[in-house]
TORKOL-4160 file (C-alpha; in steps of 0.2 Angstrom, whole numbers, padded with zeros to 4 digits, m for minus):
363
<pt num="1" X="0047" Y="m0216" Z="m0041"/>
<pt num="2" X="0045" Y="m0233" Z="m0050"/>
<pt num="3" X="0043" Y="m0231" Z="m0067"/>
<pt num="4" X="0027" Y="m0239" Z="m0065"/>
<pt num="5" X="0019" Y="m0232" Z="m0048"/>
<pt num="6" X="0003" Y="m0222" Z="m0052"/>
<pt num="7" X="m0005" Y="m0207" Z="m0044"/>
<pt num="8" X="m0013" Y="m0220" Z="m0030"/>
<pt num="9" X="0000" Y="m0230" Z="m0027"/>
<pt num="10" X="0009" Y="m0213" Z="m0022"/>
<pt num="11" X="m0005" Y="m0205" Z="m0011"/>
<pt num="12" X="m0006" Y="m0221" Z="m0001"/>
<pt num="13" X="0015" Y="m0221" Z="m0001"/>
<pt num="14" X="0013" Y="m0203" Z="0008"/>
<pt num="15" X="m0002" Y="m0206" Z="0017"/>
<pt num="16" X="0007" Y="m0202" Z="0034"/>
<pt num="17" X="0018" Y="m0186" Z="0025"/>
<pt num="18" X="0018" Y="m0173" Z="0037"/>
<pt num="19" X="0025" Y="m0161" Z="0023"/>
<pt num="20" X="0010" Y="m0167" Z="0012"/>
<pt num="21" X="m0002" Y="m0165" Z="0025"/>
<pt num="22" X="0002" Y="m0147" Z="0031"/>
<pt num="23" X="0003" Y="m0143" Z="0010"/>
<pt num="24" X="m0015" Y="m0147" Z="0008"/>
<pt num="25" X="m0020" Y="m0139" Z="0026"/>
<pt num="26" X="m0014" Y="m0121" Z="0018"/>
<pt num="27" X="m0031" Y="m0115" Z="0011"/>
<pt num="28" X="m0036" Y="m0118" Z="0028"/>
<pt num="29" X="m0023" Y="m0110" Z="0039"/>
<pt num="30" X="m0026" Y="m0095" Z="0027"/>
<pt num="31" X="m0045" Y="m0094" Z="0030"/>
<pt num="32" X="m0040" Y="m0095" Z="0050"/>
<pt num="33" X="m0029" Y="m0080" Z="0048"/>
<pt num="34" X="m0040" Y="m0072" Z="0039"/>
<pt num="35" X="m0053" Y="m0073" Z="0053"/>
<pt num="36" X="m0038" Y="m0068" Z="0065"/>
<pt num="37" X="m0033" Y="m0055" Z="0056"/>
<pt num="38" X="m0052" Y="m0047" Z="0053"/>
<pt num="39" X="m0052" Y="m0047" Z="0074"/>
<pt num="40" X="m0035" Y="m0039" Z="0076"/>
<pt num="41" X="m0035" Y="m0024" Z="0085"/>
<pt num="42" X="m0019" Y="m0024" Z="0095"/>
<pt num="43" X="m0010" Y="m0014" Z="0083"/>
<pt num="44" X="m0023" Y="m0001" Z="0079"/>
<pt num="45" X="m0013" Y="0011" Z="0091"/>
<pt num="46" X="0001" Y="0010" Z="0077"/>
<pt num="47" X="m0011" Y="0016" Z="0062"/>
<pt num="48" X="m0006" Y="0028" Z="0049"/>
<pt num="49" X="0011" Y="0029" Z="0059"/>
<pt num="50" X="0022" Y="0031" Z="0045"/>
<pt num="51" X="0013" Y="0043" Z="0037"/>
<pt num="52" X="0013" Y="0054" Z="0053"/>
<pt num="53" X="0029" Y="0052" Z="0053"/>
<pt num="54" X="0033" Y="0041" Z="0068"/>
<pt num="55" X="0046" Y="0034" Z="0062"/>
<pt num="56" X="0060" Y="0037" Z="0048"/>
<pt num="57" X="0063" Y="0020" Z="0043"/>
<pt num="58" X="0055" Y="0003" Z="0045"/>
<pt num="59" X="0070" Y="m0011" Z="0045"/>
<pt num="60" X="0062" Y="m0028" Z="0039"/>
<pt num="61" X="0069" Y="m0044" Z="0044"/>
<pt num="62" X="0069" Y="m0063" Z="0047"/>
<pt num="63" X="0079" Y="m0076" Z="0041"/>
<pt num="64" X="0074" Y="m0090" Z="0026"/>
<pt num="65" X="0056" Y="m0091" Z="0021"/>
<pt num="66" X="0053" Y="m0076" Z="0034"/>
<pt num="67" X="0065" Y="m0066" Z="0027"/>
<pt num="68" X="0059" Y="m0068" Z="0009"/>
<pt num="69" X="0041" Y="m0067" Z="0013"/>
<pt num="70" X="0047" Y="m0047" Z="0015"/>
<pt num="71" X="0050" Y="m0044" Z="m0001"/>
<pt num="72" X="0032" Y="m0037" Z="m0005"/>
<pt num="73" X="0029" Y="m0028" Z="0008"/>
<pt num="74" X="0048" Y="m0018" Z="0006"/>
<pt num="75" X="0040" Y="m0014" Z="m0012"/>
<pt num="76" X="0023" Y="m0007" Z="m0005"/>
<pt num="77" X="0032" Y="0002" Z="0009"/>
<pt num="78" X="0046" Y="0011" Z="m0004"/>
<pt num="79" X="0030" Y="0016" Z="m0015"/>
<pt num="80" X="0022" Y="0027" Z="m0001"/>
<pt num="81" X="0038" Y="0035" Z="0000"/>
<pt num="82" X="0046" Y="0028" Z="0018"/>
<pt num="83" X="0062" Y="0022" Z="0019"/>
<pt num="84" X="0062" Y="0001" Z="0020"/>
<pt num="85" X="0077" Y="m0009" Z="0022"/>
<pt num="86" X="0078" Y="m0027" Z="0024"/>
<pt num="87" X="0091" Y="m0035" Z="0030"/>
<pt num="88" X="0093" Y="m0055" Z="0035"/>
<pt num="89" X="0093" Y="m0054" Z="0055"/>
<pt num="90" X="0109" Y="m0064" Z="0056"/>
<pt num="91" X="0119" Y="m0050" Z="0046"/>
<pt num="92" X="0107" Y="m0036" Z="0057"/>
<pt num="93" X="0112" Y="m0043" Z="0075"/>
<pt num="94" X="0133" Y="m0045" Z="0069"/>
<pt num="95" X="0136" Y="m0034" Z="0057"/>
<pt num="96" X="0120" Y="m0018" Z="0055"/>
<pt num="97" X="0114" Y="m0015" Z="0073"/>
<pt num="98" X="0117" Y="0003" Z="0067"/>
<pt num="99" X="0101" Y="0001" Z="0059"/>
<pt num="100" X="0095" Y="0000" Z="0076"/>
<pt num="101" X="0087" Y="0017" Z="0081"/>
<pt num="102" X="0074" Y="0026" Z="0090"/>
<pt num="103" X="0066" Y="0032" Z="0072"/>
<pt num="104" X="0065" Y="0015" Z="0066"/>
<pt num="105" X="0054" Y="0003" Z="0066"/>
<pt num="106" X="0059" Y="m0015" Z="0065"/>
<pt num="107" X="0045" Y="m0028" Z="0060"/>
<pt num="108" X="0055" Y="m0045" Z="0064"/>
<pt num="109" X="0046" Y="m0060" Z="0054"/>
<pt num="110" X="0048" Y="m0079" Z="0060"/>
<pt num="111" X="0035" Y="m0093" Z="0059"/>
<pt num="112" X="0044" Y="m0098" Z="0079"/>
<pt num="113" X="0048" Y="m0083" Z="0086"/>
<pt num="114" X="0063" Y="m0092" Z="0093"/>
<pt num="115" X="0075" Y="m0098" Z="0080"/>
<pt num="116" X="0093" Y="m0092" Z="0086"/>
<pt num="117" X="0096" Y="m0077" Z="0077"/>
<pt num="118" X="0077" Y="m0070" Z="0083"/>
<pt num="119" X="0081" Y="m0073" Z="0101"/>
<pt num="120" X="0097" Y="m0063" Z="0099"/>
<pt num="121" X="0088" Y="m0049" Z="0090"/>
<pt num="122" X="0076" Y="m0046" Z="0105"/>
<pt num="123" X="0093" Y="m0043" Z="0115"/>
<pt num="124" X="0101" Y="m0031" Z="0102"/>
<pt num="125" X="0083" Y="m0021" Z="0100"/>
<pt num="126" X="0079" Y="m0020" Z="0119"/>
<pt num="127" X="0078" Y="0000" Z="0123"/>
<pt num="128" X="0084" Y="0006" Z="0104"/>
<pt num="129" X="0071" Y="0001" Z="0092"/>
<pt num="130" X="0051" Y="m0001" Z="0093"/>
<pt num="131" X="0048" Y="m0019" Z="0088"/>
<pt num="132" X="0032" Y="m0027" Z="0076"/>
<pt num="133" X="0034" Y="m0045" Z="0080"/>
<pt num="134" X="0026" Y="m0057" Z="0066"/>
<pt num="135" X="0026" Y="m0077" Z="0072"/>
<pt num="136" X="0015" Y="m0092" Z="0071"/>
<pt num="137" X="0019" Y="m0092" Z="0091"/>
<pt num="138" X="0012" Y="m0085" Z="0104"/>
<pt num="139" X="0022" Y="m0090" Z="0117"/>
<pt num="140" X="0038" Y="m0089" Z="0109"/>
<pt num="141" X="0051" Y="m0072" Z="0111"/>
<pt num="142" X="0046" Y="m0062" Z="0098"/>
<pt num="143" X="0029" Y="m0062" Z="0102"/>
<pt num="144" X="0032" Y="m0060" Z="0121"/>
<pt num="145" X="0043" Y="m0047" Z="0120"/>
<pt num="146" X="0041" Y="m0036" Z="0106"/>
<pt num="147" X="0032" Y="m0018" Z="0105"/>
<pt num="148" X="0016" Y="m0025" Z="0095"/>
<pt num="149" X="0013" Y="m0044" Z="0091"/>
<pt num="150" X="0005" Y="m0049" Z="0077"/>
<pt num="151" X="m0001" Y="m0067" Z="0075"/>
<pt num="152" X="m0005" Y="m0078" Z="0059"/>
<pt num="153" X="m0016" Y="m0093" Z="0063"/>
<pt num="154" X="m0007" Y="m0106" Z="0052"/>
<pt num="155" X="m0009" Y="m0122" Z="0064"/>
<pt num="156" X="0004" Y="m0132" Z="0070"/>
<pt num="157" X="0018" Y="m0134" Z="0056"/>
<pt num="158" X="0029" Y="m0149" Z="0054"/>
<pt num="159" X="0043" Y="m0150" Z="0041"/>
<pt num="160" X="0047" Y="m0137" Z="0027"/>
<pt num="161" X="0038" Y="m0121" Z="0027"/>
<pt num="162" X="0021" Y="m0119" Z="0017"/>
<pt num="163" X="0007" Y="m0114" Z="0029"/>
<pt num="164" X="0017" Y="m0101" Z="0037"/>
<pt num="165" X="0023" Y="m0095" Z="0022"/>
<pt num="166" X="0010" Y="m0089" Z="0013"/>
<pt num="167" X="0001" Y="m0085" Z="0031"/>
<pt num="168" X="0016" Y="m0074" Z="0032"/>
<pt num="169" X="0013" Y="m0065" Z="0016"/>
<pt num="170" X="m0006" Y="m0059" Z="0022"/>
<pt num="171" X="0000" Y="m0055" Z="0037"/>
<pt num="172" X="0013" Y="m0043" Z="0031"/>
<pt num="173" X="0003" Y="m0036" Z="0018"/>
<pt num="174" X="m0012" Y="m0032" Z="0030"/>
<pt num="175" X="0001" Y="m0025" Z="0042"/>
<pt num="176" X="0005" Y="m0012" Z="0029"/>
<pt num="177" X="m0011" Y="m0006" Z="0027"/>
<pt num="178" X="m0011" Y="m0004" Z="0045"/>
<pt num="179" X="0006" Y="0005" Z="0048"/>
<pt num="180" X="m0002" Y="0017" Z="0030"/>
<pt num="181" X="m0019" Y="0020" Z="0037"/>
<pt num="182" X="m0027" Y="0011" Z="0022"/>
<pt num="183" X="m0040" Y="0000" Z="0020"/>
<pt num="184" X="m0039" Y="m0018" Z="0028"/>
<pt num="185" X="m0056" Y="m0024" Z="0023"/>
<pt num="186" X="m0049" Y="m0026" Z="0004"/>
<pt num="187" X="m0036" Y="m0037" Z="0005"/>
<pt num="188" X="m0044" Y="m0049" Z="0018"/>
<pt num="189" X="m0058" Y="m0049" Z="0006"/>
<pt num="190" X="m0049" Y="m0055" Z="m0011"/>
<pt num="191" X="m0040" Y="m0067" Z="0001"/>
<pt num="192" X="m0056" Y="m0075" Z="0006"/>
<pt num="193" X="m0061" Y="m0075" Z="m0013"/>
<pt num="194" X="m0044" Y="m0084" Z="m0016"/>
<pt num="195" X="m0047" Y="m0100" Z="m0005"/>
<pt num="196" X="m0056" Y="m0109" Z="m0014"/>
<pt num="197" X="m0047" Y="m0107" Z="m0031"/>
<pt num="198" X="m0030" Y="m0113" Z="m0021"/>
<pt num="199" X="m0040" Y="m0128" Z="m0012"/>
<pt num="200" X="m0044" Y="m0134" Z="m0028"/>
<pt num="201" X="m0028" Y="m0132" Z="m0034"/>
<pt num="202" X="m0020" Y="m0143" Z="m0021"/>
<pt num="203" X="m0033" Y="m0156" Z="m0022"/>
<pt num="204" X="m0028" Y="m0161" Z="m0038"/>
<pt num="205" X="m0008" Y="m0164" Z="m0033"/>
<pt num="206" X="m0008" Y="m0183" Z="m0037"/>
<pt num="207" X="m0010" Y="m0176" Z="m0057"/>
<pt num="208" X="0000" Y="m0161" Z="m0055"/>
<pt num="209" X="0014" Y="m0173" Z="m0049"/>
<pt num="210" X="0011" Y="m0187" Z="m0063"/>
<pt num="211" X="0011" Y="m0171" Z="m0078"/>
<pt num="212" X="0028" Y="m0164" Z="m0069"/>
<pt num="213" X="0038" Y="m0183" Z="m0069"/>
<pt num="214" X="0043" Y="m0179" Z="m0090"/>
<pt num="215" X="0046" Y="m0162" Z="m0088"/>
<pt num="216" X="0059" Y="m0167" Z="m0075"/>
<pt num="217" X="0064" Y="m0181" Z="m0079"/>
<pt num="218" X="0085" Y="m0181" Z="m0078"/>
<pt num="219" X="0085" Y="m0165" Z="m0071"/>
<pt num="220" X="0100" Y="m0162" Z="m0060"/>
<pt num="221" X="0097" Y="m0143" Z="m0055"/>
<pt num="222" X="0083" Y="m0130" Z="m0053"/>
<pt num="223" X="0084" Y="m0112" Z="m0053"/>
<pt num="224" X="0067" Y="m0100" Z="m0050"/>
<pt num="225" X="0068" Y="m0084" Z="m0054"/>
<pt num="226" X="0055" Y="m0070" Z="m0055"/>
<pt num="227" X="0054" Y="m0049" Z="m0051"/>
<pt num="228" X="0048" Y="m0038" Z="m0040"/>
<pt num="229" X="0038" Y="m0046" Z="m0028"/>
<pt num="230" X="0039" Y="m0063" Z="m0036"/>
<pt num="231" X="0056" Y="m0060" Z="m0028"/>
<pt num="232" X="0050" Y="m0068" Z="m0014"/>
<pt num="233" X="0041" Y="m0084" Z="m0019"/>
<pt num="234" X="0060" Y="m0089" Z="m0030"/>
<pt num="235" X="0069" Y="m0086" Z="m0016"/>
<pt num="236" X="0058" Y="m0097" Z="m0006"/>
<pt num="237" X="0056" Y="m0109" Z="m0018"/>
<pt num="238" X="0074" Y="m0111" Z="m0019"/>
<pt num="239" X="0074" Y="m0115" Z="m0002"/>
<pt num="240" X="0060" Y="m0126" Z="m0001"/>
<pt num="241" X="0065" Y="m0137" Z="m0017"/>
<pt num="242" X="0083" Y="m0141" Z="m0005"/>
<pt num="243" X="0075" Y="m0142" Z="0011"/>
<pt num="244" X="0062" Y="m0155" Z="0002"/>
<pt num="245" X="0070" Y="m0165" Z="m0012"/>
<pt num="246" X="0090" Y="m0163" Z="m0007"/>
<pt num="247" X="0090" Y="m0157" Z="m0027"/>
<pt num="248" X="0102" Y="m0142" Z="m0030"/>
<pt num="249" X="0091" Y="m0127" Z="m0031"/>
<pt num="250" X="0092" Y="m0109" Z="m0032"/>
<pt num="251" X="0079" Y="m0094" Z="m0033"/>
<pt num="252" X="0084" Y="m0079" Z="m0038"/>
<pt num="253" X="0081" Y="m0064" Z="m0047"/>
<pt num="254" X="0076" Y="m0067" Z="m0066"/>
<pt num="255" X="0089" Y="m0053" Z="m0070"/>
<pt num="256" X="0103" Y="m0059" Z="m0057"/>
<pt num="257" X="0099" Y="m0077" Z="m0067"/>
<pt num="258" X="0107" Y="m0068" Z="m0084"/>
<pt num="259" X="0122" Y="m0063" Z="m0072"/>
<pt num="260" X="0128" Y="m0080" Z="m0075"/>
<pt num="261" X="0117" Y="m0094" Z="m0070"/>
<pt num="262" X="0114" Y="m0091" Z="m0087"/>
<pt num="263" X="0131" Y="m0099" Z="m0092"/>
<pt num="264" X="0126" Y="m0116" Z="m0083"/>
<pt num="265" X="0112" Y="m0121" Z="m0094"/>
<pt num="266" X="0108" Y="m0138" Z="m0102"/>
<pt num="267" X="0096" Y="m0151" Z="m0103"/>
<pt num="268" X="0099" Y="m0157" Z="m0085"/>
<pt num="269" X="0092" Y="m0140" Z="m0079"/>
<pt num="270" X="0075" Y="m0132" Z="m0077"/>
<pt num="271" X="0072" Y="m0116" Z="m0074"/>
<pt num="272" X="0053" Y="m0112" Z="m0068"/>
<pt num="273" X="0051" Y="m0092" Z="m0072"/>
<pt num="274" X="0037" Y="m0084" Z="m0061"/>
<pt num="275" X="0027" Y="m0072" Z="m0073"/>
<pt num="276" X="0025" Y="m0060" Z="m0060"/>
<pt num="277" X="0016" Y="m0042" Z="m0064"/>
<pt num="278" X="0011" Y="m0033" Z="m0077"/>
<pt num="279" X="0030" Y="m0024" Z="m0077"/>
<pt num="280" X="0038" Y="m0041" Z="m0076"/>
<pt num="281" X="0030" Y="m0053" Z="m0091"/>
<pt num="282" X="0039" Y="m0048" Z="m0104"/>
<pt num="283" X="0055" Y="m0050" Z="m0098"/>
<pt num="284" X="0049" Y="m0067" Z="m0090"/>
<pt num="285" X="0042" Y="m0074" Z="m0106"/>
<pt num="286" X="0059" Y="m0067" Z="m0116"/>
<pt num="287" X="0069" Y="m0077" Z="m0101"/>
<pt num="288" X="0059" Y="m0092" Z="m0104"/>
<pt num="289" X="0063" Y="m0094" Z="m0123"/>
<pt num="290" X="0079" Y="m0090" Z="m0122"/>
<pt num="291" X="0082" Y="m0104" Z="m0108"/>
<pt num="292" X="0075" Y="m0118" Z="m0121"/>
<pt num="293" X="0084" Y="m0109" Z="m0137"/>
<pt num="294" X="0100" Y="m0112" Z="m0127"/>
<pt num="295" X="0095" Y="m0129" Z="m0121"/>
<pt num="296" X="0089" Y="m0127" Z="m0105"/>
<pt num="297" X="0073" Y="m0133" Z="m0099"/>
<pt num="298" X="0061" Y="m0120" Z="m0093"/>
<pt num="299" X="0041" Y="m0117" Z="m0089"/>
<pt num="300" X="0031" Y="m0100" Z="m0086"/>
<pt num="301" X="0022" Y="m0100" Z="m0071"/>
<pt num="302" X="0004" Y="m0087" Z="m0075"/>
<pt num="303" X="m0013" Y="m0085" Z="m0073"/>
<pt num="304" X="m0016" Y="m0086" Z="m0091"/>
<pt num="305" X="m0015" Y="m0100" Z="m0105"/>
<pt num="306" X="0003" Y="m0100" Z="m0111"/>
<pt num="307" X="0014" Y="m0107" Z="m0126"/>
<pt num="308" X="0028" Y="m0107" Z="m0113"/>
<pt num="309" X="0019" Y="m0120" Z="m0100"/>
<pt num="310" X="0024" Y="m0136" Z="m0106"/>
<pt num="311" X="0010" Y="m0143" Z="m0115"/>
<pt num="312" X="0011" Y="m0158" Z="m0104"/>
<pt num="313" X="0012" Y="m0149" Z="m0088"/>
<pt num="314" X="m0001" Y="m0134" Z="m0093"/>
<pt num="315" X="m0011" Y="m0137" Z="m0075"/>
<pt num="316" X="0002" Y="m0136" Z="m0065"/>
<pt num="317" X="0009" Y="m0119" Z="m0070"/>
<pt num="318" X="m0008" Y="m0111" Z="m0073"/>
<pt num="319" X="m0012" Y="m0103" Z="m0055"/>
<pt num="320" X="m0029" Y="m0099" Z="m0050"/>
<pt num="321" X="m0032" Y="m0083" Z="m0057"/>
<pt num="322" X="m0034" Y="m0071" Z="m0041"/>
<pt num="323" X="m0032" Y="m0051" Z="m0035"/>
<pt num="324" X="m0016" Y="m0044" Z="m0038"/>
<pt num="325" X="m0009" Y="m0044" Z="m0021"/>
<pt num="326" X="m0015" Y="m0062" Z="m0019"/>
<pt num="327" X="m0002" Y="m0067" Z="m0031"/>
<pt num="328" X="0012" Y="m0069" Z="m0019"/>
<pt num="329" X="0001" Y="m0083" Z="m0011"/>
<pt num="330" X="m0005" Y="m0092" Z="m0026"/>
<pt num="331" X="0012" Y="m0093" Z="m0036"/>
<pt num="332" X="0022" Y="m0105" Z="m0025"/>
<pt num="333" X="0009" Y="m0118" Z="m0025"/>
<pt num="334" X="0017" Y="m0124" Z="m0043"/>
<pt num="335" X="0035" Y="m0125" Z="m0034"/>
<pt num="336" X="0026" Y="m0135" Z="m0020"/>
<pt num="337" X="0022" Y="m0146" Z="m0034"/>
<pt num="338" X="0038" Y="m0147" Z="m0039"/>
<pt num="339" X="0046" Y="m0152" Z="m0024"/>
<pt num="340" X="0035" Y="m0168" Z="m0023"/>
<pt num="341" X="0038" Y="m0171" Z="m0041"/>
<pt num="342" X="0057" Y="m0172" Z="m0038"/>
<pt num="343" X="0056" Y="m0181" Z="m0022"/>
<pt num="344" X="0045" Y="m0195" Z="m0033"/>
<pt num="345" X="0058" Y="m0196" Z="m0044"/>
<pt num="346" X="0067" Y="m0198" Z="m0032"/>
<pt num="347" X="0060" Y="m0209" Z="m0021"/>
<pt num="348" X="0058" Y="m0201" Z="m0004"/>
<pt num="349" X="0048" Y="m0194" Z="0005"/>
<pt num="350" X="0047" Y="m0176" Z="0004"/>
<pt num="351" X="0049" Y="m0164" Z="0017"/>
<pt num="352" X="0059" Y="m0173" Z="0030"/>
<pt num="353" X="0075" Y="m0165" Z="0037"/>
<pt num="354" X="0090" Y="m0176" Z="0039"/>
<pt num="355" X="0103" Y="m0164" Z="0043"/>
<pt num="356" X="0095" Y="m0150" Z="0051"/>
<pt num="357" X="0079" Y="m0145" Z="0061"/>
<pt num="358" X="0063" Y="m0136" Z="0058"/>
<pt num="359" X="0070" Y="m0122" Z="0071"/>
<pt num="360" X="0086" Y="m0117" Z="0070"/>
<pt num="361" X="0092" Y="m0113" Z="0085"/>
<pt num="362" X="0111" Y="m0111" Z="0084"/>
<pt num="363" X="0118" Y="m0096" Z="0073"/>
């Protein structure tokens, strides 16, 4: 990004970015699935199952953003006492088919439902396992083929995944009120709540993107890290900030990031800390003051007002404020942020893939 391009000189530059485009279409893609999700009835059949007793194990899987999008659901579903496991599907169809029983109950997660390692799953699953199949596809394998279908309403998707990221979180999370014979009402009401806060968010990118450029400027490497279901959003936004920028990039957890990531810090890296639940702030405010004491540069992402958001970069890693389990959703929008921050910088477009394809479809 020239030095001195403004904030309009860059939204006419990425007027045509497809990446850009389905960023700011997420609200809406939410509010669709929302309406799907308030219509659904296919799965009713499958209500208060694993509290019956139906199953002795729910295998979660999916590979990338899919797989990490399971992170919150795993946590909810080890609370109420069932036995979850979650296990990439590329290690599951090699390497854990043992996994795949009659008393368990895999829910396989991919925006396609045809990427290589799904198709494969269909195959190793056929007459062993009872299959929750949750795509952005409805014509795809998984949602042909598997026990119970369950449909996010994200749109057509073009580059890195956003919309069907956090479509994929609400999805899974309404899912286990339905496989826990709760209440589904709820959530799909503080999702509803939470669209507007997020649209608002995203309108304001072209400032988000001119407060980021001296927090990164001269960074060489990102690292986001949070806990518990925060989990999910670094690992994605690890993902995303390569697949988007071509910047080196890891998410993690913010205790794995003391097991020696900790060792690589310097002024040329920034690590963005997700403040996560009650459980997880202190320990993701300790981790953030020690990355600067040890010369790192670092930045808290929280719904709250913060002495560790960079004072120049405050509204960008102050989410909307929102219902607990709408956090998943809302605290990837700052690493969104991020990754057209460093693609300025850089002076590309973000989001397009070079080297790969938005469907992988060899394993």
């Amino acid at each position: 990004m020239d030095k001195g391009e403004t904030e309009v000189d860059l939204a006419l530059k990425w007027r045509d970015c497809a990446y850009l485009r389905d960023l700011l279409e997420q609200p809406e893609a939410v509010a669709r699935t929302i309406a799907g999700l308030a219509d659904e009835r296919g799965l009713d059949r499958m209500a208060g199952g694993l509290r019956g007793g139906r199953w002795r194990r729910v295998v979660l899987t999916g590979m990338g953003s899919s797989y990490y999008a399971c992170r919150p659901l795993y946590l909810r579903l080890l609370k109420e006492g069932v036995t979850p496991v979650m296990v990439e599907a590329g290690e599951l169809i090699h390497y854990e088919r043992d996994w795949l029983t009659p008393d368990t109950l895999v829910i396989a997660v991919s925006q396609s439902g045809r990427s290589a390692e799904i198709v494969r799953l269909m195959e190793c699953a056929r007459g062993q396992s009872e299959i929750v199949g949750v795509t952005n596809t409805a014509d795809s394998p998984l949602a042909t083929e598997s026990t119970a279908t369950l449909l996010m309403h994200a749109g057509i998707e073009s580059t890195v995944s956003c919309k069907t990221y956090l479509t994929t979180l609400l999805a899974l999370d309404w899912l286990g009120d339905v496989l826990c014979g709760t209440d589904r009402a709820l959530l799909l009401d503080q999702a509803r709540a939470a669209v507007e806060p997020m649209r608002d968010y995203l309108g304001r990118w072209p400032a988000h993107v001119a407060e980021l450029r001296p927090a990164l400027e001269g960074v060489e490497h990102i690292f986001v890290a949070g806990r518990g279901a925060s989990v999910a959003a670094a690992g994605t936004g690890g993902l995303i900030l390569k697949e988007s920028t071509h910047y080196p990039a890891e998410g993690l957890s913010a205790a794995a990031f003391r097991h020696g990531p900790f060792e690589l810090l310097s002024d040329a890296v920034f690590v963005l800390v997700l403040e996560g639940d009650a459980r997880s702030a202190p320990f993701s405010r300790k981790l953030v003051a020690d990355v600067r004491e040890a010369g790192g540069r670092s930045a808290l992402v929280s719904a709250l007002v913060s002495t560790l958001v960079s004072t120049s970069a405050e509204g960008v890693f102050r989410i909307p404020e929102c219902a607990e389990r709408i956090r998943p959703l809302m605290e990837i929008l700052p690493v969104q942020m991020l990754t057209l921050a460093l693609a300025a910088i850089k002076g590309r477009e973000p989001g397009r893939f070079e080297l790969s394809a938005k469907v992988t479809e060899v394993e």
